[in-house]
C-alpha positions in Angstrom: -3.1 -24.5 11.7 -2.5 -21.8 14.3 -4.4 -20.8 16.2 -5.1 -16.5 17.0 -6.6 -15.5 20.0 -7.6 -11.6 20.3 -9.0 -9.7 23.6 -10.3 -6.2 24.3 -11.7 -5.8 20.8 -13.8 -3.1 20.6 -17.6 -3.4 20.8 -18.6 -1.7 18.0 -16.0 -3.3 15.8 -16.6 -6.4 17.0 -20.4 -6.1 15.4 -18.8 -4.2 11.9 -17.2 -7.4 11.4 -20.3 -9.6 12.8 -22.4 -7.8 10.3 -19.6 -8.0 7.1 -19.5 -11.9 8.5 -23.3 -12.1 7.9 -23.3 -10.9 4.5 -20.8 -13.1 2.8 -22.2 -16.0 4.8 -19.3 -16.6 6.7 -18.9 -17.2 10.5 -17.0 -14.5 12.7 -14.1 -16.1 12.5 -13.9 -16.9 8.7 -14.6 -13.6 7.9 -11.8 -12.5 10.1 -9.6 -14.6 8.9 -10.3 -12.9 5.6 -10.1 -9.1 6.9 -7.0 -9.8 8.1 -5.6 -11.6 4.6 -6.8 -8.8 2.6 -4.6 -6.6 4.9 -2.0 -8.6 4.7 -1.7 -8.7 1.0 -2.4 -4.6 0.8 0.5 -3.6 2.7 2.8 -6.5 1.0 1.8 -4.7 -2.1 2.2 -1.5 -0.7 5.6 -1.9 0.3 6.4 -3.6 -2.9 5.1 -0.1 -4.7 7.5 1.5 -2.2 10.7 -0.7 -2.7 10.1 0.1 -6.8 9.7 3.6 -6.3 12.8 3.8 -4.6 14.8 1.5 -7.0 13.6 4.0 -9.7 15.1 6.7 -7.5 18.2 5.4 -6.8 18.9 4.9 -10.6 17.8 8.3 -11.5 20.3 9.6 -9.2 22.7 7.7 -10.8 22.0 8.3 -14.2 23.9 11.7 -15.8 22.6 13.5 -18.5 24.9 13.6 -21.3 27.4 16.5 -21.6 25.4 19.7 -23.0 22.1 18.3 -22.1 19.8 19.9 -19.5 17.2 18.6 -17.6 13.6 18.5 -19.2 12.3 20.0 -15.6 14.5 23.2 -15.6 13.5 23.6 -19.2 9.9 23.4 -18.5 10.3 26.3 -16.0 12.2 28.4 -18.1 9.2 27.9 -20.5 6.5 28.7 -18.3 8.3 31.9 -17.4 8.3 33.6 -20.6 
């Protein structure tokens, strides 16, 4: 296992994640072991959102609308302006 060391944290984040430590029963170290898992997997999952997004994007671009069709968006204004 590796091993992480971290200097100049912060006081007063030191003692948020003492106290988060405290009430899961965890020592400082477990619990940040944990912050910094849940982290982790947020921002993988964020950037998976992202990377989906974009495929979707890409394809719309890609995809024409059939001869004589118009877009549903343009049609929606031209509703809303009568």
């Amino acid at each position: 296992m590796a091993i992480l060391h971290i200097r100049n944290v912060p006081e007063n984040l030191y003692k948020r994640i003492r106290k988060l430590a405290k009430e899961e029963n965890r020592s400082v170290t477990a619990e940040v072991i944990e912050l910094l898992g849940q982290s982790v997997r947020l921002r993988e999952e964020r950037l998976g959102a992202a990377e989906i997004v974009e495929r979707i994007r890409r394809q719309a671009q890609k995809t024409a609308l059939p001869r004589g069709w118009r877009d549903s968006a343009d049609l929606l204004r031209e509703d809303r302006g009568r």
